[in-house]
N, C-alpha and C positions, 0 to 999 in steps of 0.2 A: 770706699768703705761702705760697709752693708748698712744700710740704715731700718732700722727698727723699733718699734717702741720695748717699754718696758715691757711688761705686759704681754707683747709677743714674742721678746724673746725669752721669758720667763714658762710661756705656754711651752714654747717648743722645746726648751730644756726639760719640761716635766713630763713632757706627752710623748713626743715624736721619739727623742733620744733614745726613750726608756723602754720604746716600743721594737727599736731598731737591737739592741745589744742582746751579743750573746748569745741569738737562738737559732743560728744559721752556721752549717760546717762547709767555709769557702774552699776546703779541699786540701789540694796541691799545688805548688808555684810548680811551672817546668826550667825553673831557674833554679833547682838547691832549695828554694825556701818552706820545706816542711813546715804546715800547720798542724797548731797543738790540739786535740780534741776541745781540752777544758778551757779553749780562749780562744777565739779565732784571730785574734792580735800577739799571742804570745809565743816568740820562737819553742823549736822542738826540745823538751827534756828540761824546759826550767820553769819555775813559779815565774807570779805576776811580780812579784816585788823585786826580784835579785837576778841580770842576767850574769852566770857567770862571774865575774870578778866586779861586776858592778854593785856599787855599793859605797860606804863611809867609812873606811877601816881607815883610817888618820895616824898611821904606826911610822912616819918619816921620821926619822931621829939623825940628827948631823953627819953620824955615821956611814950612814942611808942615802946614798945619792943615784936616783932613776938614771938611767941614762937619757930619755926625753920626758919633758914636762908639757903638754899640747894644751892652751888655754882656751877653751873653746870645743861643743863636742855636735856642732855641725859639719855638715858636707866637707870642709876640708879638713875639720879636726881629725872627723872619725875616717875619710880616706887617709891619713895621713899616719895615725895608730895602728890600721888594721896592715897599712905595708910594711910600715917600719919595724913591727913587733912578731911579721913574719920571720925573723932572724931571732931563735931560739934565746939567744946570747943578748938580747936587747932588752931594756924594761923602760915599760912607757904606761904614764900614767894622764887621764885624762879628765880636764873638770868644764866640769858643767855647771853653770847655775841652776839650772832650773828642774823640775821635776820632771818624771819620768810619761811620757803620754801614752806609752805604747797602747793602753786598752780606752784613749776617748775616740770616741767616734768622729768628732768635728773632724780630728787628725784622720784616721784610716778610711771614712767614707767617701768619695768623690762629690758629691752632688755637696755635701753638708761645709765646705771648704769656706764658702763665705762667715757663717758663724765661728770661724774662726776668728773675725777682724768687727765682730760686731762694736761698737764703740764707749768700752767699759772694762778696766780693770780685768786683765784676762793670764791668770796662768802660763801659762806658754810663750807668752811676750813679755819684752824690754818694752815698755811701755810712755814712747819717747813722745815726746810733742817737740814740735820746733818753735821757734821765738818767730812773734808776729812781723809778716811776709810785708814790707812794703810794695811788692810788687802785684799782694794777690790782696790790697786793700786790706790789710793789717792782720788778716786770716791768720793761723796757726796750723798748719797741715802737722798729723799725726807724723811720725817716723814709725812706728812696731818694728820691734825686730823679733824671728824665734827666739827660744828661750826656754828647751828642752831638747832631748838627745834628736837629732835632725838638723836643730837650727830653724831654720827657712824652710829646707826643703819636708820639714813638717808639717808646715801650716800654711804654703805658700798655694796657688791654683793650679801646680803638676805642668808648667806648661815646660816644654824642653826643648829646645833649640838655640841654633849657636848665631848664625848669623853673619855678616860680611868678612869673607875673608882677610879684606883690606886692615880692618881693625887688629886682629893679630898680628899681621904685618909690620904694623907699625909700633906696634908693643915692641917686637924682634928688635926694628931699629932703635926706640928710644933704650931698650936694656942692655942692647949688645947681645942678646943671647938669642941666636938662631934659632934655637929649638922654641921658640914660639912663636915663630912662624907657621901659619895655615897649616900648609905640607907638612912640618913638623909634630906640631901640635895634634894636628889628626888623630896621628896615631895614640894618640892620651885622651882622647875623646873615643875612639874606638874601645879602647882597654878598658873605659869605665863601664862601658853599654853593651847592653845587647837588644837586636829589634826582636817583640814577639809578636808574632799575627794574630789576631782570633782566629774562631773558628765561621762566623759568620759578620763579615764586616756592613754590610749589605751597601756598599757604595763604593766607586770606584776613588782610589787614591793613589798618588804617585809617590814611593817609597823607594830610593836608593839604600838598599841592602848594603852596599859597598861601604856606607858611613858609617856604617856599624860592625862590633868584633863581639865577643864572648865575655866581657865585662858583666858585672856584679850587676849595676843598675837595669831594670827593665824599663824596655820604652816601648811604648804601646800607642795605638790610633782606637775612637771610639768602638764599639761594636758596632752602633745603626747614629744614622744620620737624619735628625727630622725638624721639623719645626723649623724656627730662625734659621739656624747653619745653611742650609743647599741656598735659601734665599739672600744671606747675606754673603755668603761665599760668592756667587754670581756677580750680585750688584756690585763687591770691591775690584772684583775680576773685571768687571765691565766700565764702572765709573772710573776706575783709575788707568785702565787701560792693563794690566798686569799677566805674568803667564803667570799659569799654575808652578810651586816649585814644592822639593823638598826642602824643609827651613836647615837642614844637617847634615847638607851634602855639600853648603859652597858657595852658596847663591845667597844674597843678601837682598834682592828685590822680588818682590812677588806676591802671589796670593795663596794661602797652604789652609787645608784641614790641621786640626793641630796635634802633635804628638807629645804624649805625657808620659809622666813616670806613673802609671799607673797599671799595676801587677795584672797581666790578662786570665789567669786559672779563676781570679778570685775577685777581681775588681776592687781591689783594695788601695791605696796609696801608696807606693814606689817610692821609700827615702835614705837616707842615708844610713838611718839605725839599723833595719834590715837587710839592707843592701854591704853596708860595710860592719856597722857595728856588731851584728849577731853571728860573722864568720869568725869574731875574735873575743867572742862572750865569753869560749872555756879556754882561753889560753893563759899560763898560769905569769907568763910576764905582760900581762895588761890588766891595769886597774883601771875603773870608770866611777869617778868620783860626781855624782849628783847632789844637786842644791850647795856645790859649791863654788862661791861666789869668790873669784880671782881679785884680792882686792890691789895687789903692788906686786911687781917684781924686785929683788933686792940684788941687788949690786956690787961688788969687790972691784973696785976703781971702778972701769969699763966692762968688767966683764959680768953677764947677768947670770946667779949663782941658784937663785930658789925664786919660788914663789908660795906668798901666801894668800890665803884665803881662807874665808869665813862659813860658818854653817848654823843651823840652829833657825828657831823659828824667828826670831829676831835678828840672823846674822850676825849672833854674840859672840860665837867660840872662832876661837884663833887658831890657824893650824900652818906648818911651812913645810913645806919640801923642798929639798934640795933637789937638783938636777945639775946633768952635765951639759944639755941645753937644750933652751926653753924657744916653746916656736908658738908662737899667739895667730889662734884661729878665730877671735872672735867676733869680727865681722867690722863691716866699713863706719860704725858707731863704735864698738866694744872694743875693737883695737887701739886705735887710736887714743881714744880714753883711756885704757890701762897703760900705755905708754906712758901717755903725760900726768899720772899718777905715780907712775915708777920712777919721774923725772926725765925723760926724753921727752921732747918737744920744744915750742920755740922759748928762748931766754926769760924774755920781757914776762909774757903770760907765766910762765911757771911760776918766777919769783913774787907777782901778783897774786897769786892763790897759794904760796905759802910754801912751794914743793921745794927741795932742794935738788939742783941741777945738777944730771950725772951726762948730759950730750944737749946740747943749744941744736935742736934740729926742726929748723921755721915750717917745712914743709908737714909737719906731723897736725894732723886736723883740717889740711888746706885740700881744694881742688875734690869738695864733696859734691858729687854730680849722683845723678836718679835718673829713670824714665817715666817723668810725671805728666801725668794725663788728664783732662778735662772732659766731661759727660755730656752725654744727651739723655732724655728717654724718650721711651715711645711706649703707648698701651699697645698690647697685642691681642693675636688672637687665640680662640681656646685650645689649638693645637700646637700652641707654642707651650714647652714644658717650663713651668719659672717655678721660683721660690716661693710667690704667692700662692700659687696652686698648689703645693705642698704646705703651706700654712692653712689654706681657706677651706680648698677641697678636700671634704673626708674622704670621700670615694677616690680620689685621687693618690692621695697620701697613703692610704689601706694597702691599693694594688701595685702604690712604688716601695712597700716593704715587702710585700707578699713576691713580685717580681727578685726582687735582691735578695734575700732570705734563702728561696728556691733556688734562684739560678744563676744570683751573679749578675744579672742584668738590669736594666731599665736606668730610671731616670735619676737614682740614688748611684749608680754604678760609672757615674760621669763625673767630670765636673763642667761649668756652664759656658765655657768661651770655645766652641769648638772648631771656630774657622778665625782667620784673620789674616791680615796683609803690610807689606812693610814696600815704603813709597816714598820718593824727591817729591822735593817742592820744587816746582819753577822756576828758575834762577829770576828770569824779573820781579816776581817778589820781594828776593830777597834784594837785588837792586836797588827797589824803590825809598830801601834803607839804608842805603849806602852799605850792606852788610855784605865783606868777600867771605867770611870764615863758614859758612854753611854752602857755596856754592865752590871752594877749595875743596869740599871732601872730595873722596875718591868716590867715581862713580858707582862703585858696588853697595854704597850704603845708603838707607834712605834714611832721609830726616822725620817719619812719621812712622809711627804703628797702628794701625786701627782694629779693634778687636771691642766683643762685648761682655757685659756678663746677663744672667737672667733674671739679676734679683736689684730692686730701686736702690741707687747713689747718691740720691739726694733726700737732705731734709725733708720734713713733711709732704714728702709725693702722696698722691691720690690713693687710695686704699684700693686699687685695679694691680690685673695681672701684668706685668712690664717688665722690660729689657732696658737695659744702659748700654748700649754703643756709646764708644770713648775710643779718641785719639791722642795718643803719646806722642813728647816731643822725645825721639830715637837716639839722637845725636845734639843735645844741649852744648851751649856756648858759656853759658854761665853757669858758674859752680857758685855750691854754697859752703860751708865751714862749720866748726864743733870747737868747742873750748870747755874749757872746767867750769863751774859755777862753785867750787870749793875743792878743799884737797881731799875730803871725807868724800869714800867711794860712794857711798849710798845716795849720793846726791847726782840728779841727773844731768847730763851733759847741758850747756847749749849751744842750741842746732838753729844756724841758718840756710833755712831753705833754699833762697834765690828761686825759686821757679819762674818761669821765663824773664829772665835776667837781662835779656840785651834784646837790641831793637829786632837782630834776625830771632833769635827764640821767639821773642812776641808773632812778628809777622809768621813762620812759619806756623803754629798751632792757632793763629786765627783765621789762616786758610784752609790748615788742613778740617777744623773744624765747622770751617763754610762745607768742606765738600763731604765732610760726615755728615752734612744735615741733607747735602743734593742727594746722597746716593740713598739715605732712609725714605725719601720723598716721590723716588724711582717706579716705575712700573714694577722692578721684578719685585719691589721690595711690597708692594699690594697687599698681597693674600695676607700678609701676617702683621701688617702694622695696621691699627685703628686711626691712629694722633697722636701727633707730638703732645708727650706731657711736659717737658722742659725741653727749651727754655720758653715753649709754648708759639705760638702764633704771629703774637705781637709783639713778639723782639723782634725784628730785623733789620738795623744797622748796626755800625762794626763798634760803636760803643755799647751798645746791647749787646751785643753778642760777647765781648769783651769784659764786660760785667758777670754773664753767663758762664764764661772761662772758668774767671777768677773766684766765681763760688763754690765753682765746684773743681774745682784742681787739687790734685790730692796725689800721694807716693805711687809709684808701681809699687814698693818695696823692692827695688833692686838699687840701693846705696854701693857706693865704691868709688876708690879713687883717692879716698884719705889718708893714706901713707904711700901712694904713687911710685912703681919701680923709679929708679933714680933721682926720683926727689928723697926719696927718705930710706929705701930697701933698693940692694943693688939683685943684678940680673939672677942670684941665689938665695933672693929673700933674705937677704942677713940685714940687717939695724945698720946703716952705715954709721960710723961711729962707736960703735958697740961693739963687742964678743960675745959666741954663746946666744945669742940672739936673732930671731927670724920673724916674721909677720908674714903667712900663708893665706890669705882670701880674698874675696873680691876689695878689700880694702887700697889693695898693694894693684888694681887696673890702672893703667896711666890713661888709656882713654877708654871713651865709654863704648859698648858691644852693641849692636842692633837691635838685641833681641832680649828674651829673659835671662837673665844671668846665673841659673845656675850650674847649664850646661860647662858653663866655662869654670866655673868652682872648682867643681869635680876633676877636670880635665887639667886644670893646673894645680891642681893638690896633689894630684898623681906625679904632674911630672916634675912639680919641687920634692917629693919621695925620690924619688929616680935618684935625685941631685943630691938633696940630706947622703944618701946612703951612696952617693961616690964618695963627698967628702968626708964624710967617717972612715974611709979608707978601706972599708970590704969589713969588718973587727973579726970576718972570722967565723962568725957564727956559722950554725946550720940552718938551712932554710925549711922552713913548715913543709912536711909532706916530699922530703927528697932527701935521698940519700947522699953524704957527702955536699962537695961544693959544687953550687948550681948557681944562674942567674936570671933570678924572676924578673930584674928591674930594667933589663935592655942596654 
């Protein structure tokens, strides 16, 4: 989390922000995505406030039954709308809680991504805390989740890659369902993306073409490479022993520059609103209901008939729609939660917070796993571009607008983690703790991430320019859990952490943390590091350093696992136990992915679309943009 005081980040909302919007025309995507003169955030041919059918109109009457209800209007909600409502004959309607971000900057600028998580009541976010960690000495790690049309991939740091094939693999197995398997699944990762080149990258990088198809989503690599990156790139390449790979072609070990969703005409943000939501803005059977807050699904015996939800500045007004069925995208917190609001989930807990049981299903809130990660810093030097330097230095700050503005480029036109690496731990390690479960994995996956950002992770750091290099535990052993704290939606979950939970979790991320401190300490690492600011000098043994962990252990935000293919949703996403009922997002992973998790979002939203629309049976319709019957869905 970006740590800042009041005061500074109060400047840079007044100053920086204000200095940044609106006066620069980023052009043309080469992807479809026409920019509007009067907004350079606002798709082609519509106002700031209303895309296309997006909006409040609450006209559902008994009568009135959608054929899809999608609760949730992130990366799988809104892939999930824009294919299913390609069938003329279909109506789907889509809620959202949160407001609409298209025109803030924190969201569409690269470099500004951190101020998205500064640590304060924010818009855009579910605004979770977990219940204090016995494992991180009684800490409280935040959860945030998005919480406007995007989701995540709003407000998240653009990184995109998928990661070991192994772990798909064994999704296949644990669900019975083939098609998500690696080989399989590919092709649903291809279908979302496409790769674009710049026009001057100025650094050489290894990019398989082949992983990528003609998909909506843009995935892009920086334009120039300077500062930190080539020297930390190196040192992970060298201390860890690693090859260079692409992270999206297969390979689950290695060292990579990093590729984002991040639009190459314009250097804007790359997310799901744009990507999916703005192909199906004017279509006249898709509603996009925002600031509407899903608070229950309701019931007829087993089968789930409507959903209601609330709106108004207080979340007073009441409204329901009926649906023919209802598919909950609301992420590895929001799912689960509405579930066991609606009365699914396990017996005991329900009848204790008051719900009435419509399915006894224990698995619902269980098997919550993260890739949380623990920090270092380091001061740097003046050619390292950070956060600070954009707060401190005017000349600095002047010429990364005046750069972006003009041309789309520079240090506003990124965002800060541009290299990193995914690594085993030694099995004697994990040995030493009698622990097999992390030396069982398949060799393709590593049990660490190491990557940085360029702005301080920790409380009261030094008022110097600095990086936070941080190492993720990849493949966690211990899950944490989510339960009601009442049956009244407005009341937040709670959330047990568990962050390094078992003896192998610990030992792994106090290694890999030992050797994130060797390789900051390295020759190549010289030119740009000063001194360690954290955990500083004089910590160095393993209870110091262990100390150093656990203050600063904090979410990747990639949550999942909380409604787990066959613990609780079978190989079609359907509610086991239930009718009419589906749970679509990283919620429903059975085990955890290597890498950042949204790649896989996308990629399995698409291919639960595919599957919705076998079993509806073809209804018949006509498909967007084809004459007669065609099959967009493979």
């Amino acid at each position: 989390m970006l740590h800042l005081s009041r005061l500074q980040a109060l400047a840079f909302l007044l100053v920086n922000l204000g200095e940044c919007g609106g006066s620069w025309n980023p052009g043309k995507s080469n992807h479809g995505h026409d920019d509007h003169d009067s907004s350079p955030f606002t798709p082609p041919g519509h106002g700031n406030d209303h895309h296309g059918q997006r909006g409040n109109k609450h006209t559902s009457t008994p009568d009135h039954i959608v054929d899809y209800a999608i609760v949730g209007g992130g990366p799988a909600g809104l892939v999930l709308a824009e294919q299913l409502s390609q069938d003329e004959s279909v109506s789907v309607v889509v809620f959202e809680a949160g407001p609409d971000g298209t025109n803030a900057e924190t969201i569409n600028i690269p470099a500004l991504a951190p101020f998205n998580s500064i640590p304060t009541p924010n818009q855009f976010f579910w605004n979770f805390t977990s219940q204090p960690d016995p494992n991180l000495a009684g800490r409280t790690p935040v959860l945030n989740q998005g919480r406007t049309w995007g989701g995540g991939s709003a407000v998240n740091y653009m990184e995109y890659c998928r990661g070991a094939p192994s772990v798909f693999d064994e999704w296949a197995d644990l669900s019975g369902d083939e098609e998500l398997r690696w080989e399989a699944l590919l092709r649903d990762f291809r279908a979302t993306t496409h790769f674009q080149a710049g026009e001057s990258e100025g650094y050489e990088q290894l990019v398989d073409l082949d992983a990528y198809g003609d998909g909506p989503l843009e995935v892009s690599r920086f334009a120039t490479i300077g500062g930190f990156d080539p020297h930390f790139f190196e040192a992970l390449k060298s201390g860890l022993d690693l090859p260079e790979i692409d992270v999206n072609s297969g390979h689950g070990l290695g060292v990579s520059y990093s590729t984002e969703s991040i639009r190459v005409s314009n250097r804007t943000r790359e997310y799901a609103l744009p990507a999916y939501g703005w192909q199906m803005a004017d279509r006249p059977n898709v509603q996009m209901l925002q600031n509407a807050w899903a608070s229950k699904i309701g019931f007829d015996g087993k089968r789930a008939v409507n959903v209601t939800y609330y709106t108004g500045p207080d979340n007073e007004e009441s409204h329901t729609i009926t649906a023919r069925e209802i598919i909950v995208t609301a992420g590895a917190i929001g799912s689960p939660r509405l579930l066991m609001l609606s009365g699914v989930g396990p017996k005991d807990h329900l009848e204790e917070v008051g719900i009435p049981v419509i399915h006894d299903s224990p698995g619902v809130g269980q098997n919550l796993k993260d890739h949380h990660f623990s920090v270092l810093e380091v001061e740097v030097t003046q050619e390292v571009e950070s956060i600070w330097q954009y707060l401190y230095n005017t000349t600095f700050a002047a010429e990364a607008h005046s750069e972006y503005q003009t041309i789309a480029s520079g240090f506003l036109a990124r965002n800060d983690a541009g290299s990193f690496a995914m690594a085993r731990v030694p099995d004697d390690v994990f040995h030493a703790v009698n622990d097999s479960y992390h030396p069982s994995l398949p060799g393709d996956r590593g049990h660490l991430l190491y990557q940085y950002v360029n702005a301080a992770f920790v409380p009261n750091s030094p008022n110097v320019s600095i990086a936070s290099p941080f190492v993720a535990l990849a493949q966690p052993e211990a899950a944490g859990s989510l339960r009601l704290a009442s049956s009244d939606f407005r009341v937040p979950p709670l959330i047990q952490s568990n962050y390094y939970g078992s003896p192998g979790d610990k030992a792994a991320i106090l290694y890999g943390y030992k050797k994130l401190r060797e390789i900051l300490h390295s020759d190549i690492m010289k030119p740009v590091v000063i001194r360690e600011v954290f955990p500083g000098p004089n910590v160095t043994t393993d209870e110091q350093l262990w100390d150093a962990i656990q203050q600063t252990a904090q979410t990747f935000y990639h949550p999942h696992g909380s409604l787990a293919l066959r613990d609780v949703v079978d190989g079609d996403w359907r509610v086991m136990g239930t009718e009419g009922l589906r749970v679509v997002d990283s919620s429903t992973f059975p085990t955890t992915p290597t890498c950042h998790i949204q790649a896989d979002v996308y990629a399995v939203a698409y291919r639960a679309a595919r599957r919705i629309r076998r079993d509806d049976g073809g209804r018949g319709g006509r498909q967007r943009g084809q004459r007669g019957e065609g099959d967009r869905w493979g």
